[in-house]
FISEGU-102378 format. One record per residue (C-alpha): z, x, y; residue number from 1. Coordinates in Angstrom, 1 decimal. Each point is the difference from the previous one (the first is absolute). Layout:
<nodes>
<c3 Z	c1 X	c2 Y	k NUM> $
...
</nodes>
This chain:
<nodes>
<c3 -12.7	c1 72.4	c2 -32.2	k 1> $
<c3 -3.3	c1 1.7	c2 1.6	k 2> $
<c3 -1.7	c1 -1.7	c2 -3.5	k 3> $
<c3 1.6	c1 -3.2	c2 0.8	k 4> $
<c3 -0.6	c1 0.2	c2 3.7	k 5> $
<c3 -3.9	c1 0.4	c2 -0.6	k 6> $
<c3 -0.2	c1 -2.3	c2 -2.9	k 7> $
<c3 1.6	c1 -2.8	c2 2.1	k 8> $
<c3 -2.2	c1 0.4	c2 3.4	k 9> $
<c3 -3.4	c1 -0.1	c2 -2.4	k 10> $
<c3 1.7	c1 -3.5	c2 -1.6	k 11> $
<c3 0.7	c1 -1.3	c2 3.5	k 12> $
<c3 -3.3	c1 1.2	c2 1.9	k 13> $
<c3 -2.2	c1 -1.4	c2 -2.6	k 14> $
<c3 1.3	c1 -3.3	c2 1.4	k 15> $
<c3 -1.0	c1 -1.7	c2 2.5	k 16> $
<c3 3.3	c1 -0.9	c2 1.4	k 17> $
<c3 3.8	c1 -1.2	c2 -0.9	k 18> $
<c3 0.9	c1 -3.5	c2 -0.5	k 19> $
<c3 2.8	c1 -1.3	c2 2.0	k 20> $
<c3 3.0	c1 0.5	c2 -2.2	k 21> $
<c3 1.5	c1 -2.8	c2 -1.5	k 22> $
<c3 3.1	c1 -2.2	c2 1.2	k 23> $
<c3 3.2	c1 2.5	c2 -1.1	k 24> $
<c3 1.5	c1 -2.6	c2 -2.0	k 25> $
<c3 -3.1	c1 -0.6	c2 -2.4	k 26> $
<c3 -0.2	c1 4.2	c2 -0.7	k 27> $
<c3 2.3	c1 -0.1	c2 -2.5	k 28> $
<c3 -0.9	c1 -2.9	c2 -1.8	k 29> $
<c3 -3.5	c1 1.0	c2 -0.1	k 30> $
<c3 0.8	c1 3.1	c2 -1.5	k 31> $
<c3 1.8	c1 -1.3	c2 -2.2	k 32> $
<c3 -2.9	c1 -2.4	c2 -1.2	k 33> $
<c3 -2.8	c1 2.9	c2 -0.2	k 34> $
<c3 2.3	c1 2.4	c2 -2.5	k 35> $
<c3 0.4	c1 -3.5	c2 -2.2	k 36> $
<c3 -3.7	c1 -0.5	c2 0.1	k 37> $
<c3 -1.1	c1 3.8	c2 -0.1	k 38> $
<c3 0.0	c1 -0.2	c2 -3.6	k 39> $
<c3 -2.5	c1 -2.7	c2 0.3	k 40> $
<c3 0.3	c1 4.4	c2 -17.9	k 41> $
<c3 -2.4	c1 -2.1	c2 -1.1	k 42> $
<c3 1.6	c1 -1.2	c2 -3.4	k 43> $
<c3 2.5	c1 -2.7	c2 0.4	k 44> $
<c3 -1.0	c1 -1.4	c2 3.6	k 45> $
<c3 -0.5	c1 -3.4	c2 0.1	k 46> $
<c3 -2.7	c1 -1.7	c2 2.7	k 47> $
<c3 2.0	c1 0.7	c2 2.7	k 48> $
<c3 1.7	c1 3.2	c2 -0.6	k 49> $
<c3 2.9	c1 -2.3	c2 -2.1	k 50> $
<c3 1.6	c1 1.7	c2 -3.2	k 51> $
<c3 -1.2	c1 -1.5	c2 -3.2	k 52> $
<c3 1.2	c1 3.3	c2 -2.6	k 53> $
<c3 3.0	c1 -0.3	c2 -1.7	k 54> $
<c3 4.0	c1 0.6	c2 1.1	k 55> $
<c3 0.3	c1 4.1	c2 0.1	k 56> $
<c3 3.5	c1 1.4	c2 -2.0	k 57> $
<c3 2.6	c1 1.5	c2 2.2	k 58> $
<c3 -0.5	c1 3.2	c2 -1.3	k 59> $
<c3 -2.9	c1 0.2	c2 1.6	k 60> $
<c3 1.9	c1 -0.4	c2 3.6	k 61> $
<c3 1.2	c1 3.7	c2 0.5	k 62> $
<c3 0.8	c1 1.2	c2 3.7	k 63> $
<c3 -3.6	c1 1.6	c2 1.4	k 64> $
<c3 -0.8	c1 3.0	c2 2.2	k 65> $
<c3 -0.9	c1 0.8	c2 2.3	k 66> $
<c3 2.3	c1 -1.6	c2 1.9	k 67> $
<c3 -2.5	c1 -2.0	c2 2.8	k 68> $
<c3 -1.5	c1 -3.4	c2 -0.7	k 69> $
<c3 -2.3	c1 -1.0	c2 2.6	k 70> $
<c3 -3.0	c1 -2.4	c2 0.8	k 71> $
<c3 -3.0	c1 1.6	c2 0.2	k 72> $
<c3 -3.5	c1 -1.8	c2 1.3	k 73> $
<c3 -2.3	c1 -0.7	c2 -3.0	k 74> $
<c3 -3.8	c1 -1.4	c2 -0.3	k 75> $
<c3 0.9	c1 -2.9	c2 -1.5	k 76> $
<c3 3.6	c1 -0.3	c2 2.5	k 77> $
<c3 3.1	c1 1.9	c2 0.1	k 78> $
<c3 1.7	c1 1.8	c2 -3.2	k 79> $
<c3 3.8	c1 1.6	c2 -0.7	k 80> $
<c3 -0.4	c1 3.4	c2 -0.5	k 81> $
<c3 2.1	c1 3.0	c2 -0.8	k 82> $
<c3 0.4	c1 3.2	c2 2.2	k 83> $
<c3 1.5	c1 2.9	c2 0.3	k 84> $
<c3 2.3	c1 2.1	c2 2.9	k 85> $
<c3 -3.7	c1 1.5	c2 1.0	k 86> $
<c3 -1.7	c1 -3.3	c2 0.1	k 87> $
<c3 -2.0	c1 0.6	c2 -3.0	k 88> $
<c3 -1.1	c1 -3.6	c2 -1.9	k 89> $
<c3 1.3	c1 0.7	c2 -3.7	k 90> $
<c3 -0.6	c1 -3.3	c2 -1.3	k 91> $
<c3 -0.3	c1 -3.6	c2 0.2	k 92> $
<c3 3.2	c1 -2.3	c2 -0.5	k 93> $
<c3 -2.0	c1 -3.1	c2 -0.2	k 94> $
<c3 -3.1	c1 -0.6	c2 -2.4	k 95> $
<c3 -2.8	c1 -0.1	c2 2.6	k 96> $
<c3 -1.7	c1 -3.6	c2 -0.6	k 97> $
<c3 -3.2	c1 -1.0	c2 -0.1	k 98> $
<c3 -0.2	c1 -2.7	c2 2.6	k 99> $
<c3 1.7	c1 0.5	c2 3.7	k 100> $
<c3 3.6	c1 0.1	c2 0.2	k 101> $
<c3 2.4	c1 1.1	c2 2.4	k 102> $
<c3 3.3	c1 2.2	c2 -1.4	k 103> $
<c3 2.0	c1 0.7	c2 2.6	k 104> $
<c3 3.8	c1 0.0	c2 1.1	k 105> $
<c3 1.3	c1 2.5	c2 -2.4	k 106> $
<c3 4.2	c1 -0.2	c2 -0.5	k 107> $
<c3 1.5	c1 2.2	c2 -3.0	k 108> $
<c3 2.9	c1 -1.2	c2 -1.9	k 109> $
<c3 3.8	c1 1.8	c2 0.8	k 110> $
<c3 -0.7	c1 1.2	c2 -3.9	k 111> $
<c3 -3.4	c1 1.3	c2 0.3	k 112> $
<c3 -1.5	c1 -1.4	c2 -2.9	k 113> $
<c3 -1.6	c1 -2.9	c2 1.7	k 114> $
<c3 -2.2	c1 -0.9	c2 3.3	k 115> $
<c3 -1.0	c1 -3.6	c2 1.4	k 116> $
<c3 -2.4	c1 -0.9	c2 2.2	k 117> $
<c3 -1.8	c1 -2.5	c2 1.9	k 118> $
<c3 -3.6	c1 -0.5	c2 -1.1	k 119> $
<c3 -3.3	c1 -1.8	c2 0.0	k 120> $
<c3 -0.6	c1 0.0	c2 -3.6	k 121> $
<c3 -0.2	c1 -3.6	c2 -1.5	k 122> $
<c3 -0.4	c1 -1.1	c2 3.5	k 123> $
<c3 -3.5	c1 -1.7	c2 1.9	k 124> $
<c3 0.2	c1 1.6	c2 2.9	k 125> $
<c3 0.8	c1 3.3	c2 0.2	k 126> $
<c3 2.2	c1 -0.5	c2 3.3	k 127> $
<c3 2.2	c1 -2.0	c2 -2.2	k 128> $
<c3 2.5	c1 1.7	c2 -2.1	k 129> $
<c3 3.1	c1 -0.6	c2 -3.1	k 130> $
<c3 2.5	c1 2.4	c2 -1.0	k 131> $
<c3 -0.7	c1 2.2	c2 -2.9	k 132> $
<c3 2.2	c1 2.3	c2 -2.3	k 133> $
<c3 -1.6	c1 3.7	c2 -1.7	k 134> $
<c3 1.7	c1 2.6	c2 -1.8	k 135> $
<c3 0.2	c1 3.3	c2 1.8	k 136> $
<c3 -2.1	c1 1.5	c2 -1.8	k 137> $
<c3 -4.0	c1 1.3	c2 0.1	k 138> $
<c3 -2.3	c1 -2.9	c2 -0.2	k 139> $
<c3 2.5	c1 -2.5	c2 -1.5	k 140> $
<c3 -0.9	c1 -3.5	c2 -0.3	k 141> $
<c3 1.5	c1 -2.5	c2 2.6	k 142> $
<c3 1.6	c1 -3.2	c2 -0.4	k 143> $
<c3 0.2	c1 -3.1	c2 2.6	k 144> $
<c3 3.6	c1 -0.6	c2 1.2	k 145> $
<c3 -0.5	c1 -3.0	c2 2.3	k 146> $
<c3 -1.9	c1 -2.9	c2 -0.6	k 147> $
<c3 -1.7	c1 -3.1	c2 2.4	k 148> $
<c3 -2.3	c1 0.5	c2 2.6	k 149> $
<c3 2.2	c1 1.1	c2 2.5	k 150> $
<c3 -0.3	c1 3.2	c2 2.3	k 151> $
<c3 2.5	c1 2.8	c2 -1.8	k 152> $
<c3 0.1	c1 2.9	c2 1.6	k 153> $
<c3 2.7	c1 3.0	c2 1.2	k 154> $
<c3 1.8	c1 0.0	c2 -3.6	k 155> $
<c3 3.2	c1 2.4	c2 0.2	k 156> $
<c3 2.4	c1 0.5	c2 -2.7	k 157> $
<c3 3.5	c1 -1.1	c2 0.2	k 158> $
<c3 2.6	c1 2.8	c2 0.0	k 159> $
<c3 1.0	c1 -0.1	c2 -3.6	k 160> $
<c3 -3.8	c1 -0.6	c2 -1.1	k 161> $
<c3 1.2	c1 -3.7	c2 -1.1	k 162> $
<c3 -2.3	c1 -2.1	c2 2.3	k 163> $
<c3 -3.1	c1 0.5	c2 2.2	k 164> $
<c3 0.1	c1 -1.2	c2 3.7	k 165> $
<c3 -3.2	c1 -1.0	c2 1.7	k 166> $
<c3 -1.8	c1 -2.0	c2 2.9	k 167> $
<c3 -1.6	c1 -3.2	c2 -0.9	k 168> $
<c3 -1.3	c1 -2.8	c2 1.7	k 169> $
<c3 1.2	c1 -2.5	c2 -3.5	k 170> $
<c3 2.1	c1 -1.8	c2 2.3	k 171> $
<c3 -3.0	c1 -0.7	c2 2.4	k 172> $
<c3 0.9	c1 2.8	c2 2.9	k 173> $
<c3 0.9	c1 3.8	c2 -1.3	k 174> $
<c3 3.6	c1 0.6	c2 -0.5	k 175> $
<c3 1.3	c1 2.3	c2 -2.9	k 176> $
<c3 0.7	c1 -0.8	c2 -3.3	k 177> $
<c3 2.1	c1 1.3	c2 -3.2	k 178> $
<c3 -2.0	c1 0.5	c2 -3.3	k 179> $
<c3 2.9	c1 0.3	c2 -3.0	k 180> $
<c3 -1.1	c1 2.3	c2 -2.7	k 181> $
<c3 1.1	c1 0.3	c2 -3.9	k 182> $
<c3 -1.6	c1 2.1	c2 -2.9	k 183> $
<c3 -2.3	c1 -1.3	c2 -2.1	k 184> $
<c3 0.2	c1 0.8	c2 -4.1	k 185> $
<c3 -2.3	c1 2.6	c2 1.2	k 186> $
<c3 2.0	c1 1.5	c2 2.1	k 187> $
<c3 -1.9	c1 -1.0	c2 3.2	k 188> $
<c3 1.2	c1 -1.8	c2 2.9	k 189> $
<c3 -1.0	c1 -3.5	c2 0.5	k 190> $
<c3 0.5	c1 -2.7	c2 2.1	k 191> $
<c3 3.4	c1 -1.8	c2 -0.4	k 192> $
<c3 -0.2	c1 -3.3	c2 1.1	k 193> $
<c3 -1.7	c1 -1.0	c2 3.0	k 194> $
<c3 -0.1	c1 1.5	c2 3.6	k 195> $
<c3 2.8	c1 -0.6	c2 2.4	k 196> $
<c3 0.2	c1 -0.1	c2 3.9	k 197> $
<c3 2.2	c1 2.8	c2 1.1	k 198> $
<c3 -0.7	c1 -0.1	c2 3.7	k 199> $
<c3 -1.5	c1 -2.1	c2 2.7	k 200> $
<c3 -0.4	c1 -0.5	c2 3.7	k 201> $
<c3 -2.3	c1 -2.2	c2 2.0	k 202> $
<c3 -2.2	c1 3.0	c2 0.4	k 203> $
<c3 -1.9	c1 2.2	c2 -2.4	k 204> $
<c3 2.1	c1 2.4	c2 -2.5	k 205> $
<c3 -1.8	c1 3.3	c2 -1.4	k 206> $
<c3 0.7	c1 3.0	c2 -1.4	k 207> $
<c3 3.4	c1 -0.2	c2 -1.9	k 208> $
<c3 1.9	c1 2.8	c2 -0.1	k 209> $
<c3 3.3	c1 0.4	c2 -2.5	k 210> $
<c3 2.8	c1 2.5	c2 1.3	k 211> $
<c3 0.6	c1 2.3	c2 -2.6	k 212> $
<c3 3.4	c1 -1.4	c2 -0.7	k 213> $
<c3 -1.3	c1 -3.6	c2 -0.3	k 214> $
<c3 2.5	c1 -1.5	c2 2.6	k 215> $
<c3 -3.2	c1 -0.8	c2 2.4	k 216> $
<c3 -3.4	c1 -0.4	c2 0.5	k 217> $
<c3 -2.5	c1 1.0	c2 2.9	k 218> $
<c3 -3.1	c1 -1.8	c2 1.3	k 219> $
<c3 -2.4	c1 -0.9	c2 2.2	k 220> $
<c3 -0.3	c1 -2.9	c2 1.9	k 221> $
<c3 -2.7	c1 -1.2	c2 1.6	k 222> $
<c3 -1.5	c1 -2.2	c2 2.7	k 223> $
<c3 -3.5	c1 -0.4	c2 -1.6	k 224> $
<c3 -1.2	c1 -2.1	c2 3.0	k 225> $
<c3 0.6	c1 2.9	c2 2.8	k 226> $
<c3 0.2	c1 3.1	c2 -2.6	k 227> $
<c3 3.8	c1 0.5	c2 1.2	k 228> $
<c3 2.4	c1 1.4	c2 -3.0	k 229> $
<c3 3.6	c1 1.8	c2 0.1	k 230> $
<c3 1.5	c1 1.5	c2 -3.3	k 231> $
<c3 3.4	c1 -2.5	c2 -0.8	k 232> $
<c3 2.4	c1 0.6	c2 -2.9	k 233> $
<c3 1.4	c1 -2.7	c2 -2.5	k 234> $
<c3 3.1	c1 0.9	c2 -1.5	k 235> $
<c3 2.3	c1 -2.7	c2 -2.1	k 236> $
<c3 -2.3	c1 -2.7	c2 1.4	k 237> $
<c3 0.4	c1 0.8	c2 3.3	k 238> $
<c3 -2.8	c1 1.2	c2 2.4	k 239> $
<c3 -0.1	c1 2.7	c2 2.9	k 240> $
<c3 -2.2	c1 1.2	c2 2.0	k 241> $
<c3 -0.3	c1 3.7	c2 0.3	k 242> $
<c3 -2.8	c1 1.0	c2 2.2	k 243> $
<c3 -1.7	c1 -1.6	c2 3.4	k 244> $
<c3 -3.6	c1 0.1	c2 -0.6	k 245> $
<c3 -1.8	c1 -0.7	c2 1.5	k 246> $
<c3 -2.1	c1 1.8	c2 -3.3	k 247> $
<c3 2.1	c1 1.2	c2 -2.7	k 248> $
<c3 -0.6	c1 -0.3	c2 -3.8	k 249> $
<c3 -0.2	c1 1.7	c2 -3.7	k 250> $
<c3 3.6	c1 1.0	c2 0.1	k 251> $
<c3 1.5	c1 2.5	c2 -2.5	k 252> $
<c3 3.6	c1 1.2	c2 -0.7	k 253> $
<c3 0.7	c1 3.3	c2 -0.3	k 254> $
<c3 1.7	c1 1.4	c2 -3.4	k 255> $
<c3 3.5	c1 -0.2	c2 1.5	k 256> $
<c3 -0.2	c1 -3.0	c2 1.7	k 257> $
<c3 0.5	c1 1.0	c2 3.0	k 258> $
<c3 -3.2	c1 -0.7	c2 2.0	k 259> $
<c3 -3.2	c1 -1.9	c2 -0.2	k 260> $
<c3 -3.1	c1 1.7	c2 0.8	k 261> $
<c3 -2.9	c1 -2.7	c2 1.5	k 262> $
<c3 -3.2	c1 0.1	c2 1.7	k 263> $
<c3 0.0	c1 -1.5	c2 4.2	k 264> $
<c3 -1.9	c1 -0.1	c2 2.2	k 265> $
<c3 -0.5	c1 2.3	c2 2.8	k 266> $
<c3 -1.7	c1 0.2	c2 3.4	k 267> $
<c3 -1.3	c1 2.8	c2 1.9	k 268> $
<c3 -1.4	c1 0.5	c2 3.5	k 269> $
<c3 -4.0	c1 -0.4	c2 0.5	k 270> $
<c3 -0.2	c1 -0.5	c2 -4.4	k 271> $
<c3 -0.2	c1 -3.0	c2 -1.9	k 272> $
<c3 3.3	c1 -0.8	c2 -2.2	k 273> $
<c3 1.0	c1 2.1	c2 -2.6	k 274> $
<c3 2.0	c1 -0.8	c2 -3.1	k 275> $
<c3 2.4	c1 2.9	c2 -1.4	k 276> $
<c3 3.1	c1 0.3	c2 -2.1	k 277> $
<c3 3.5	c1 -0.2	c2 1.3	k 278> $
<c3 3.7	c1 0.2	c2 -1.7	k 279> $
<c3 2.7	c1 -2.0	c2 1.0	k 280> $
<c3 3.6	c1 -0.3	c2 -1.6	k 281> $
<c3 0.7	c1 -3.0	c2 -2.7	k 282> $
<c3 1.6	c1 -2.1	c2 2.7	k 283> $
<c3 -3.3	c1 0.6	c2 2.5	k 284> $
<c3 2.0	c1 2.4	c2 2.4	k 285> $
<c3 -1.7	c1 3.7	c2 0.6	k 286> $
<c3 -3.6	c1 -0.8	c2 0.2	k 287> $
<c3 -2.0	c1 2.7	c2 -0.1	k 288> $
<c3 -3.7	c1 1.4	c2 -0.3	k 289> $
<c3 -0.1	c1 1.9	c2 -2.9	k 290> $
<c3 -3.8	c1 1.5	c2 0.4	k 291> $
<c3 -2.4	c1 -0.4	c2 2.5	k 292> $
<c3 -3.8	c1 -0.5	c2 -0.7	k 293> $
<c3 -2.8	c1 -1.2	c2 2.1	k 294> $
<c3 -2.6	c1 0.5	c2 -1.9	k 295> $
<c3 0.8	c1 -2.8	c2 -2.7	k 296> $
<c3 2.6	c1 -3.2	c2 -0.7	k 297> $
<c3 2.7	c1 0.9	c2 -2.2	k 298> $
<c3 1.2	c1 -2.6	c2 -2.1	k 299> $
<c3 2.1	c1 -0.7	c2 -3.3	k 300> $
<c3 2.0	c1 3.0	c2 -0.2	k 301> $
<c3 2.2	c1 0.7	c2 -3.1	k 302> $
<c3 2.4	c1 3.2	c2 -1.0	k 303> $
<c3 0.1	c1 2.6	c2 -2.2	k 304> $
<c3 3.1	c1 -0.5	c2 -2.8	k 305> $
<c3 1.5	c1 2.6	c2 1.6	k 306> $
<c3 -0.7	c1 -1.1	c2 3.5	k 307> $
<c3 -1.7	c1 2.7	c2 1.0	k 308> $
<c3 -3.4	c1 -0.9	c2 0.7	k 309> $
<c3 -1.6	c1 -2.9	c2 1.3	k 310> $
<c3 -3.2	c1 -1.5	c2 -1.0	k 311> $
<c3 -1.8	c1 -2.4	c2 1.8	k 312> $
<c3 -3.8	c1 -1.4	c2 0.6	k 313> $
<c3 -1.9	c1 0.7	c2 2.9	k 314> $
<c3 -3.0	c1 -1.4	c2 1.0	k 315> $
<c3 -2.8	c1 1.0	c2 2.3	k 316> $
<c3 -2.1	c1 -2.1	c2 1.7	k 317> $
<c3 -3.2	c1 -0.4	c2 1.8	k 318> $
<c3 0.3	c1 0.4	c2 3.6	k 319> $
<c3 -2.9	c1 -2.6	c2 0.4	k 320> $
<c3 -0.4	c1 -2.7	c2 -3.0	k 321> $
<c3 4.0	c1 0.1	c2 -0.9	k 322> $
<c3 -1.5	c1 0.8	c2 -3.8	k 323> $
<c3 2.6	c1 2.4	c2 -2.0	k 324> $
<c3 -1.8	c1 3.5	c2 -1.2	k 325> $
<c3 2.7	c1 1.1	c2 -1.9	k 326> $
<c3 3.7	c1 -0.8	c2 -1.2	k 327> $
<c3 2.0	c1 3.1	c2 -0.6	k 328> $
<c3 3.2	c1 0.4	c2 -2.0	k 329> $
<c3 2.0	c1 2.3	c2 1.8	k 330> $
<c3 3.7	c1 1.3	c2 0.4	k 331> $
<c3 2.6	c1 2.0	c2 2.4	k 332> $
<c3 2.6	c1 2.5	c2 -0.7	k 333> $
<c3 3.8	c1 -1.8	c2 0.4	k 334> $
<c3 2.7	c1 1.8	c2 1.0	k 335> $
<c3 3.7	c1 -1.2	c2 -1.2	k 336> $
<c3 0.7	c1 -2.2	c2 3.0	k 337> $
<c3 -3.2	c1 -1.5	c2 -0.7	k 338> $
<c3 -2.5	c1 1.1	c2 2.4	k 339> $
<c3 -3.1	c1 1.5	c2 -0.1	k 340> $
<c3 0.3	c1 3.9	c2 -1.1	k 341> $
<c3 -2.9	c1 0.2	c2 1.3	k 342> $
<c3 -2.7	c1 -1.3	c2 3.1	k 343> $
<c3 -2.9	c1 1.1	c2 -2.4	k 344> $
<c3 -0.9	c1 -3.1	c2 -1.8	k 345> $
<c3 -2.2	c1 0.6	c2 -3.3	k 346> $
<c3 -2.6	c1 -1.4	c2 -2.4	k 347> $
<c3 0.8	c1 -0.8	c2 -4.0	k 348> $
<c3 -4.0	c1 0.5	c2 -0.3	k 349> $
<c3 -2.2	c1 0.8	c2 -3.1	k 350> $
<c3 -1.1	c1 3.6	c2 1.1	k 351> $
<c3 -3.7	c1 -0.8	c2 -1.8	k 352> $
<c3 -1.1	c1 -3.4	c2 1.4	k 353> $
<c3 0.5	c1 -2.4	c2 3.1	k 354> $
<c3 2.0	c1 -2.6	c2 -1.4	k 355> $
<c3 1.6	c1 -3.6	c2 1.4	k 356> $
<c3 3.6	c1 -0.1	c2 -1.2	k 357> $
<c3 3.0	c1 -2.4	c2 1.0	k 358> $
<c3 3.4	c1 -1.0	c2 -1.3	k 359> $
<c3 1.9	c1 2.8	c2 -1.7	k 360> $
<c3 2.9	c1 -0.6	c2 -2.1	k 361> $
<c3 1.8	c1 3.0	c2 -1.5	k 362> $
<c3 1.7	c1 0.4	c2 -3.5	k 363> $
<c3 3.3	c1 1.0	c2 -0.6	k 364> $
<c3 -0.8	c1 3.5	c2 0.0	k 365> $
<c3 0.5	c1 3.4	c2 2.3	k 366> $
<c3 -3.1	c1 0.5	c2 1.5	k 367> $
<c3 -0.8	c1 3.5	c2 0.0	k 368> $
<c3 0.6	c1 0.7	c2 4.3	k 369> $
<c3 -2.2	c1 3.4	c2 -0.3	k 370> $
<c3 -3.0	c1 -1.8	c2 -1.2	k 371> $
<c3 0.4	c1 -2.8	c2 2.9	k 372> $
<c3 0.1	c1 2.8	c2 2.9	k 373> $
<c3 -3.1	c1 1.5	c2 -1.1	k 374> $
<c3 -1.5	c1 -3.5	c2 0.7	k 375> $
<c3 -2.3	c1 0.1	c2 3.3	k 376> $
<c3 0.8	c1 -1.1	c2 3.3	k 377> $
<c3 -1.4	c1 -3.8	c2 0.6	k 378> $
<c3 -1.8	c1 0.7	c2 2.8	k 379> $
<c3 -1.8	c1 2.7	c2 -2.2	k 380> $
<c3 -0.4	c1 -2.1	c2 -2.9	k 381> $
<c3 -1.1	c1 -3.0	c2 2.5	k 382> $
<c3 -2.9	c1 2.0	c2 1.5	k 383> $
<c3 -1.1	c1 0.6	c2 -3.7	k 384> $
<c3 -0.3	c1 -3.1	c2 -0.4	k 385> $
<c3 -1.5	c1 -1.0	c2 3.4	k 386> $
<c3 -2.7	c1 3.0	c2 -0.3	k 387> $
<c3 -1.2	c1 -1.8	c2 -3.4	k 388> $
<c3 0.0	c1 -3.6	c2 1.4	k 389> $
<c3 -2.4	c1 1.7	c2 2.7	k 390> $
<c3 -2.0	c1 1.2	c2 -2.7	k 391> $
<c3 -0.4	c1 -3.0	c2 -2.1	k 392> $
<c3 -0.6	c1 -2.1	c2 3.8	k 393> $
<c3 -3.2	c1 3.0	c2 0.5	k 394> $
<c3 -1.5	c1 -0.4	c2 -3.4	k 395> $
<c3 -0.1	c1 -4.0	c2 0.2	k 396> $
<c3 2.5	c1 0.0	c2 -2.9	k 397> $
<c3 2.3	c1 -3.6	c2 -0.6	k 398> $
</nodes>
């Protein structure tokens, strides 16, 4: 903490002062909007990142470990790599392309054998993104689900790994959508007919979130004028609203059912707002803060199979331009009411480099729980990453 301490007063005292936070509301949604654009092999990539090899057998589509996919910042964008329990990058998932794309968005199918995603590839602008399908496996070759030059984004499988759910704005506002799936001869999935409108509000729907017995579905909505949002559940056509706000978003159900972890705001005394991850039961009673950390936004959390951990992505900020310096993957301890085990929040970090990760989805796996508690602290890993942002700022380096 001492490391993190110093680390922080060099990053602030280099500045010449704070900005004036921004309106509480807006906090989340901005958040929200720098992970998205944080992001921002060569055979068989077309001019714009699109597929142009041939269909792969199914054979080929084996479950993949480690267990972790997550987006990790690239050169030429964001890529889907694979991790380990220590943080370690074992591999791509997605052949890196030669032009700019965006991979982001990660969800793994119930079975394990497949991932889809939203992404840039195919795209003109790299803010702009389709639904895409990959095998779970090292540097497989992905294929466009969704087609049309709408915005797809927050895929989630269904519970039985028939459909993908997503947010799309092919209705003209964002509401969430049904994608049904079948098996091509080659044993991959594909597209089954077109897209249909699951559900809409006269605001904004986001991130789709299945229960894991498939009688519901979680989600954001969203004021996108004043940056307002609540989490609400559809269930049998029927919509509820869960939460109050006047900032909550990126829900996701525990294993059991039982409660939906979220990120909300918060607001603290003399500081500028927060955002940090709460619980709540599946019928919006029992809210709780599940971990609290001021040093960074937490957003998009998602459990463990086994429900005991929970992964998120935090992001640290600027304290003068607002500019992210680095998006984090990491996780708390969860006891078996479904709290925090812990108040030490800690880092999924590659122990040799400073890297910008967002998005984790896990595999159906165990995770191995030794190798996660030897992880470090966030606030240790942060001031790593702080110290070498110092250093690049000193030499004059981009």
């Amino acid at each position: 903490m001492q490391r993190t301490s110093a680390a922080l007063r060099r990053h602030r005292g280099a500045q010449p002062g704070r900005r004036a936070s921004a309106s509480a509301p807006t906090v989340l949604a901005a958040a929200l909007a720098v992970v998205l654009a944080s992001a921002c092999g060569s055979a068989g990539v077309g001019p714009r990142g699109e597929s142009t090899a041939g269909p792969e057998r199914e054979a080929e589509a084996e479950p993949a470990q480690p267990p972790i996919v997550a987006m990790q910042r690239a050169r030429l964008g964001g890529r889907l790599v694979f991790i380990d329990e220590s943080g370690v990058r074992r591999g791509d998932l997605t052949r890196i392309a030669q032009v700019p794309v965006r991979d982001n968005s990660p969800s793994w199918s119930p079975d394990g054998r497949w991932i889809v995603f939203a992404s840039s590839r195919g795209r003109e602008d790299m803010m702009q993104t389709s639904l895409w399908l990959v095998a779970a496996r090292l540097d497989a070759q992905p294929r466009r689900l969704t087609s049309g030059d709408f915005e797809d984004r927050d895929p989630a499988w269904s519970a039985d790994g028939s459909a993908v759910v997503f947010s799309s704005n092919r209705g003209g506002s964002f509401a969430i959508w049904r994608q049904e799936l079948s098996m091509s001869d080659y044993g991959w999935p594909i597209a089954a007919g077109a897209p249909s409108q699951l559900i809409a509000s006269e605001r904004a729907a986001f991130h789709p979130a299945p229960a894991p017995d498939g009688s519901a579905i979680a989600y954001t909505e969203a004021d996108l004028e004043s940056g307002a949002s609540e989490i609400w559940l559809w269930s049998a056509g029927e919509r509820q609203r869960l939460s109050e706000g006047p900032s909550d978003s990126t829900p996701a159900w525990s294993p059991d059912g039982r409660r939906l972890a979220f990120a909300g705001l918060v607001e603290r005394e003399g500081q500028p707002p927060d955002v940090d991850l709460f619980t709540m039961n599946a019928d919006g009673s029992g809210r709780a803060p599940l971990i609290a950390e001021p040093l960074a936004l937490q957003t998009h959390p998602v459990w463990s199979r086994d429900g005991r951990h929970l992964f998120a992505t935090s992001l640290y900020r600027s304290v003068d331009s607002g500019k992210p310096i680095l998006s984090s993957i990491t996780f708390v301890a969860i006891d078996a009411e479904g709290r925090a085990a812990s108040t030490e929040l800690r880092s999924l970090s590659d122990p040799m480099a400073v890297e910008s990760r967002a998005s984790p989805a896990l595999g159906p796996g165990q995770l191995d729980a030794a190798a996660l508690a030897r992880n470090p602290s966030y606030g240790d890993d942060l001031a790593r990453a702080i110290e070498a942002h110092l250093l690049r700022r000193d030499l004059g380096a981009p």
